[in-house]
LOPAGU-143410 format. One line per 4 residues: for each residue x negated, y, z negated of C-alpha. Coordinates in steps of 0.5 Angstrom, whole numbers, always signed. Layout:
X,Y,Z ~ ...;
END
This chain:
-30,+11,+11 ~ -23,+15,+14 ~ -26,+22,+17 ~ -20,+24,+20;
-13,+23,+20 ~ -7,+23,+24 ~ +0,+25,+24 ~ +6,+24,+29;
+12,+25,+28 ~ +18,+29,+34 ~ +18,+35,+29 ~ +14,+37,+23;
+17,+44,+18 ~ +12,+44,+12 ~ +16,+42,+6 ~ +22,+40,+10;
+26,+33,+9 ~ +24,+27,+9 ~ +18,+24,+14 ~ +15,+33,+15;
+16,+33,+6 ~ +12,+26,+6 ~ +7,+29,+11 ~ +6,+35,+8;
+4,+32,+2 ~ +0,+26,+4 ~ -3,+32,+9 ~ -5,+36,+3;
-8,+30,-2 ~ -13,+28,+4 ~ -15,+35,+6 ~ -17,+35,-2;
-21,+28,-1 ~ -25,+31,+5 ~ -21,+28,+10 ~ -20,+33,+16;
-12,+32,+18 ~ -9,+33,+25 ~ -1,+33,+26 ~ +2,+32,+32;
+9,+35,+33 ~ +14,+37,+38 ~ +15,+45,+38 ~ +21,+49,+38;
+21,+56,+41 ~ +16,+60,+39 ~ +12,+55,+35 ~ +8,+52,+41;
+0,+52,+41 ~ -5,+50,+35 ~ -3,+52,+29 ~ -10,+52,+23;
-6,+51,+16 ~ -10,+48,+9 ~ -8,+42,+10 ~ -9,+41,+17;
-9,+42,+24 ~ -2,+42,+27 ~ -1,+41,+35 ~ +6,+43,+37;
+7,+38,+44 ~ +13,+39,+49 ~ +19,+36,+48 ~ +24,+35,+54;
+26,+41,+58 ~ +33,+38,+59 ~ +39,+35,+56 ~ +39,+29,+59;
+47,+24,+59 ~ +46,+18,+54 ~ +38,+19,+51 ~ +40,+24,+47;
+34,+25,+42 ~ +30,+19,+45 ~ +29,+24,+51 ~ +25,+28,+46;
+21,+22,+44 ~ +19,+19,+51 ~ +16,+27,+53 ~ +13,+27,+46;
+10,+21,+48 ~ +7,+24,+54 ~ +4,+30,+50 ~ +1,+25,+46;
-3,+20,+50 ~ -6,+27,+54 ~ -8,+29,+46 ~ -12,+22,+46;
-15,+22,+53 ~ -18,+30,+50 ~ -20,+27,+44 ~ -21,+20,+43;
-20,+16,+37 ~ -27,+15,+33 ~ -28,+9,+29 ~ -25,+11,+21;
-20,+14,+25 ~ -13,+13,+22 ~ -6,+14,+26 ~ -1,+14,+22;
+7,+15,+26 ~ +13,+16,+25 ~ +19,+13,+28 ~ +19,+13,+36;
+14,+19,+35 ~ +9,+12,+36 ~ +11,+11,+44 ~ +5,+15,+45;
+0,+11,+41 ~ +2,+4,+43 ~ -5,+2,+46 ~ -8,+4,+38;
-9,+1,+32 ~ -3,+5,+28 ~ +1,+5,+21 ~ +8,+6,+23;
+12,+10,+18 ~ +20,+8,+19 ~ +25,+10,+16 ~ +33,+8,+17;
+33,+3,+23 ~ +37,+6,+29 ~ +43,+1,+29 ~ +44,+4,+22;
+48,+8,+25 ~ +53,+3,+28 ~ +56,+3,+21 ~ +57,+10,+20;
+60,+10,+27 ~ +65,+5,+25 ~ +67,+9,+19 ~ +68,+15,+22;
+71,+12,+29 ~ +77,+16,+29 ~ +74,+22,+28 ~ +71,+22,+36;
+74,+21,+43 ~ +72,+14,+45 ~ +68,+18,+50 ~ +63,+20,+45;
+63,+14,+41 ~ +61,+10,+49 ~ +56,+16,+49 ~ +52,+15,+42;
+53,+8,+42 ~ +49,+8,+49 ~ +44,+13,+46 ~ +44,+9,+39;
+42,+2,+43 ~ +37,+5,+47 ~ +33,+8,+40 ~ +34,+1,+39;
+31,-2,+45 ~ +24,+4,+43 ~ +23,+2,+36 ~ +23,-5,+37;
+18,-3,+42 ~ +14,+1,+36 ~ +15,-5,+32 ~ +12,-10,+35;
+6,-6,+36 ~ +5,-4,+29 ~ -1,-5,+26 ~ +1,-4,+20;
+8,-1,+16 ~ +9,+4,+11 ~ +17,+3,+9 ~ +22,+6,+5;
+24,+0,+2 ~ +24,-7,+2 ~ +30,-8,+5 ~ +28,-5,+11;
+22,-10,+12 ~ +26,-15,+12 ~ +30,-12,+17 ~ +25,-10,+21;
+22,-18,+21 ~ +30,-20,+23 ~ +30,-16,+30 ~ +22,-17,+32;
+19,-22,+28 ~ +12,-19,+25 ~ +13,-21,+17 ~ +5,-22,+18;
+3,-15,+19 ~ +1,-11,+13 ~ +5,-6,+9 ~ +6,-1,+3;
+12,+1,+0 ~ +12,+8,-3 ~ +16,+9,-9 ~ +19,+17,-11;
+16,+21,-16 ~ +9,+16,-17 ~ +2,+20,-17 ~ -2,+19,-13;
-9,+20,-18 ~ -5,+15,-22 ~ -6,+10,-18 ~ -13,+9,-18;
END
């Protein structure tokens, strides 16, 4: 039986785009079921702390104090991942426990049983980046192309570690199986505008 559920991610906003609007409703359906929901989140200023919401517990984990040269927001990651091993020494995981992260947000976890949610790959950004290549210095194309490889290197590490995937689509499975080799795990892919009381 799930007691608890955790979520991961680097930033939650309710109701905001993408992965912080799949949470807050996933949140909100669980809460309804009596599960008890805990989200992980990085903090900007003026939010850290423990917020108590309907839906959940929101703990607001430091990110990285400083700009630091080519990791961009991978720096934000690897501190968020810090925060989140700490979390877990506080508060083990109990049996029925369920992690699920977002993207990087999953360097924290890597020695848990966790669903990976993953959207658009790193490398995707190569594509956007040839495309809008003479709109930047060649200075600044070396910097993100750096930055984009070293997300790379930390999502395969996430991916190899998975238990399991929660995916936007098929193509991104098979995309994933391409660079890390873990077509056998499971995996669900969520289609928009689906209820879930109707998948019962």
């Amino acid at each position: 039986m799930i007691k608890k559920i955790y979520l991961i991610c680097r930033y939650f906003k309710e109701n905001g785009g993408s992965y912080s609007g799949a949470y807050t409703a996933f949140a909100k359906y669980a809460t309804e079921k009596g599960i008890d929901v805990i989200i992980l989140s990085g903090h900007k200023k003026g939010d850290q702390g423990v917020k108590q919401t309907p839906y959940g517990r929101i703990y607001r984990l430091s990110l990285s104090k400083w700009k630091v040269p080519l990791l961009g927001m991978n720096a934000d990651y690897l501190a968020l991942s810090k925060g989140v091993k700490t979390f877990f020494k506080y508060h083990p995981i109990l049996p029925g426990d369920i992690i699920i992260a977002n993207g990087r947000a999953a360097l924290g976890v890597l020695n848990q049983r966790f669903i990976l949610r993953s959207g658009q790959p790193a490398k995707a950004v190569l594509k956007s980046m040839e495309i809008a290549k003479d709109e930047v210095s060649l200075v600044t194309r070396g910097a993100r192309l750096i930055n984009t490889y070293i997300g790379h290197f930390l999502e395969k590490i996430c991916y190899v570690n998975a238990t399991a995937f929660m995916l936007p689509s098929i193509a991104t499975k098979n995309h994933i199986n391409k660079i890390s080799k873990v077509n056998n795990r499971p995996y669900f892919v969520p289609f928009s505008r689906i209820r879930v009381e109707a998948q019962k």
